[in-house]
C-alpha positions as CSV (number, residue, x, y, z in Angstrom):
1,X,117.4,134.8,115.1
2,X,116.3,135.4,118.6
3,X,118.4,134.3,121.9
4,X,117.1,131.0,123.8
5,X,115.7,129.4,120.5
6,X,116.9,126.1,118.9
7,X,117.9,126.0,115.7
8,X,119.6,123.8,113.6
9,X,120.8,126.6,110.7
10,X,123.5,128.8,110.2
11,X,123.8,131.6,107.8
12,X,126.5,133.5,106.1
13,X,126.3,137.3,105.4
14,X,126.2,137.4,101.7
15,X,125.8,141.1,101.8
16,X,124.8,143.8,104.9
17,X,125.9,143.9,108.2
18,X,123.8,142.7,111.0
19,X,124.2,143.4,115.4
20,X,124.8,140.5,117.4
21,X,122.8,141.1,121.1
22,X,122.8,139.0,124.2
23,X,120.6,139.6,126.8
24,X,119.7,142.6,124.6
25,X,123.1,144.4,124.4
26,X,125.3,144.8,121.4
27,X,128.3,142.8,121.7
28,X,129.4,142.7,117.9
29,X,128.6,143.9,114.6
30,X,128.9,141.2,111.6
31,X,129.1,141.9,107.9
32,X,129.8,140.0,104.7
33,X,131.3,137.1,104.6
34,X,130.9,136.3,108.5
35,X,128.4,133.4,109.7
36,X,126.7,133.2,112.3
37,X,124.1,130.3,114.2
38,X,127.4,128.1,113.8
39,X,127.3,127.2,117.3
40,X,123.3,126.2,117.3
41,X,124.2,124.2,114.4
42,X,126.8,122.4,116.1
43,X,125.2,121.9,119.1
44,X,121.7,121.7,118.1
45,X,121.5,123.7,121.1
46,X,119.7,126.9,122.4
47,X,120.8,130.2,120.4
48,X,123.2,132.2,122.4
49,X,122.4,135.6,120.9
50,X,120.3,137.3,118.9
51,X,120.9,138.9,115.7
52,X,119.5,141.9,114.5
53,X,119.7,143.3,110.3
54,X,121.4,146.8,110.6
55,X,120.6,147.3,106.9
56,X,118.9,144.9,104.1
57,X,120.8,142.1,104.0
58,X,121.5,138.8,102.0
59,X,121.7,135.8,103.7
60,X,122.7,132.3,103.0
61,X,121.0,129.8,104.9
62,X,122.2,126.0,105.5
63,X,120.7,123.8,107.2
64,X,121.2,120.6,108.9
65,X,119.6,118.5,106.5
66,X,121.7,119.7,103.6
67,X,124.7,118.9,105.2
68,X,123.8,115.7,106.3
69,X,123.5,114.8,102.3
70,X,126.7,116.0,101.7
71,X,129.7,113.5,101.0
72,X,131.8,113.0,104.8
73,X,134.6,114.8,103.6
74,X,132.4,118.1,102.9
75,X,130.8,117.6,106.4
76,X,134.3,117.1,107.8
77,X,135.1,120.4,106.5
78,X,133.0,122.6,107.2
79,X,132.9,121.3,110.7
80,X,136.8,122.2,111.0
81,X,135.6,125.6,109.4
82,X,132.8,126.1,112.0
83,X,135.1,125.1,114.7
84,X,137.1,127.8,114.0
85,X,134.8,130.4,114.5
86,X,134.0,130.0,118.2
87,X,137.8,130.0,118.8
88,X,138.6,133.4,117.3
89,X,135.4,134.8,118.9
90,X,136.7,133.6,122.0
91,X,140.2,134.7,121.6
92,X,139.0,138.3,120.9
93,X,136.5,138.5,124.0
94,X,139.7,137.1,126.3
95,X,142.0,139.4,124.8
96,X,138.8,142.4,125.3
97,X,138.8,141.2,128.9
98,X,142.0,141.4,129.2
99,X,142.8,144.8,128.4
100,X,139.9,146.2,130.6
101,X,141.4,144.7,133.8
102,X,144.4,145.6,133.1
């Protein structure tokens, strides 16, 4: 997944660890059981980073179009799920920022 590109997919780390880049620096390491491309999904937007396998690795890939034939309930939930994830990643990077000013 490269930085800038649209997508409409996210993936979970079945098995492997991958890097996570923006504008080509590491900012975080992922391994199983961690998603990523949540936010392109959700936004149908540009990708904000670019991931990088550190090792072979197992991916599971969703897309749009399979959730979209999914009962509302199961899109409802996985969008709470998704939401989620952007949070926590945000609460660590303020909490990160935080302790290097201070």
């Amino acid at each position: 997944m490269t930085e800038g590109r649209v997508g409409d997919m996210f993936y979970v780390i079945v098995r492997g660890t991958v890097k996570v880049l923006r504008s080509g620096r590491q900012i975080s390491t992922l391994s199983a059981g961690d998603c990523f491309g949540e936010m392109g999904y959700l936004s149908r937007g540009r990708r904000s980073a670019t991931i990088v396998a550190r090792e072979d690795v197992t991916l599971l890939r969703v897309g749009s179009a399979h959730i979209e034939r999914a009962s509302v309930h199961c899109q409802l939930r996985f969008t709470q799920v998704f939401l989620r994830t952007p949070i926590e990643r945000l609460e660590r990077t303020s909490e990160r920022l935080a302790e290097s000013v201070g």
